[in-house]
C-alpha positions in Angstrom: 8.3 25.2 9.1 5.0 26.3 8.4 5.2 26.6 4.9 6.2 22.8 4.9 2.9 22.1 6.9 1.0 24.2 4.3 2.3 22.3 1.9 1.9 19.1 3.1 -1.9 19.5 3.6 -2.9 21.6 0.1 -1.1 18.2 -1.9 -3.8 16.5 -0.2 -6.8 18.3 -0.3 -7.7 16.2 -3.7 -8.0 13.2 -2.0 -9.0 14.1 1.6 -12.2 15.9 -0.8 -12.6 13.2 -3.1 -12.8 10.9 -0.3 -14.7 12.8 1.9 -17.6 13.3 -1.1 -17.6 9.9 -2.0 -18.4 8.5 1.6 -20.8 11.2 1.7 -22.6 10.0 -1.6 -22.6 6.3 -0.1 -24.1 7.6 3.2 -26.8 9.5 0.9 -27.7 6.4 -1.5 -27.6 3.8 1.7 -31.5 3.3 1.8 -31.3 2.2 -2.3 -27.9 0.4 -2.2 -27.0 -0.3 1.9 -24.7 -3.3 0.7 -22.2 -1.5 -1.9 -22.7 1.5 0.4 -21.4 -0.5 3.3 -18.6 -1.6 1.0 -17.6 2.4 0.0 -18.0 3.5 3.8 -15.1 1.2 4.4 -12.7 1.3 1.3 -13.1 5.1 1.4 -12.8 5.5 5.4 -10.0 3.7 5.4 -8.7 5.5 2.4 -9.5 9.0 4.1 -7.6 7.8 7.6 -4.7 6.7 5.6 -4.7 9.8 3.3 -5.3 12.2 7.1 -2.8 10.0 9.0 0.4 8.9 6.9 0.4 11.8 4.8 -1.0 14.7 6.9 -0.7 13.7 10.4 2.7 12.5 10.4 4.6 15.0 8.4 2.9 17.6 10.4 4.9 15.9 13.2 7.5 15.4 12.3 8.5 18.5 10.8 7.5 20.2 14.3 9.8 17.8 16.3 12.3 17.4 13.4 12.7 13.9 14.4 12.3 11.6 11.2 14.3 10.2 9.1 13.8 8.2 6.0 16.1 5.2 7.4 14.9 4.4 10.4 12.5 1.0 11.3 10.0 2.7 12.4 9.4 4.8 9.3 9.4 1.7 7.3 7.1 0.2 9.4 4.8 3.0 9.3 4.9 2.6 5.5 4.2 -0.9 4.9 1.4 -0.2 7.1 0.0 2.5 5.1 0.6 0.2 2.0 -1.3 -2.4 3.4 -4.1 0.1 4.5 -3.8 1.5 0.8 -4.7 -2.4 -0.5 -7.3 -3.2 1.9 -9.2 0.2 1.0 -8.7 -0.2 -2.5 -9.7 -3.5 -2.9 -12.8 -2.6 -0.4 -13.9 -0.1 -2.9 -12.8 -2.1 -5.9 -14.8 -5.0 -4.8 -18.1 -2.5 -3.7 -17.3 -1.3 -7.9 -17.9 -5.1 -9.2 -20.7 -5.3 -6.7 -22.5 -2.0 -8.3 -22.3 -3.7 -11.7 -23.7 -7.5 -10.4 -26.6 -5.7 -8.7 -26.9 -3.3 -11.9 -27.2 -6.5 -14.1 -29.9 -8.2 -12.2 -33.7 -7.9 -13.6 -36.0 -5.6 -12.3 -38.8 -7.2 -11.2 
């Protein structure tokens, strides 16, 4: 069982860190860009409490109670809710990426 939990959090560590550092950088450049930092703040939180939720949280869980199976509604439900969460974040920072190049492209001056 514990080696399952072990598991289950080092195939995240990428993302939790790469999330973690990127809302870190937005929180550092907010006084120069407060607008597309906003916009990371958001796309990556909600990245990060998808990441820590559906794919920490939960199979941390559930391998503890040994009560989930693949099949049931509320696993599904669970999942197009992470999927939804997954869109909204990455359009969040998709749209903060477009945002970065309009406000690059504008004269200084």
């Amino acid at each position: 069982m514990l080696h399952g939990i072990v598991s289950s959090l080092l195939y995240q560590v990428p993302f939790l860190l790469i999330q973690a550092a990127g809302m870190a950088l937005a929180v550092l450049w907010w006084q120069k860009h407060p607008q597309l930092s906003m916009l990371l703040v958001v796309g990556l939180g909600l990245a990060l409490l998808r990441t820590g939720f559906f794919e920490v949280f939960l199979p941390i869980v559930a391998q503890v109670t040994g009560h989930w199976s693949l099949t049931t509604v509320g696993n599904r439900a669970l999942r197009i809710l992470a999927t939804l969460i997954s869109a909204c974040s990455y359009g969040i920072i998709v749209l903060a990426a477009f945002y970065g190049f309009r406000e690059a492209s504008r004269p200084k001056g």
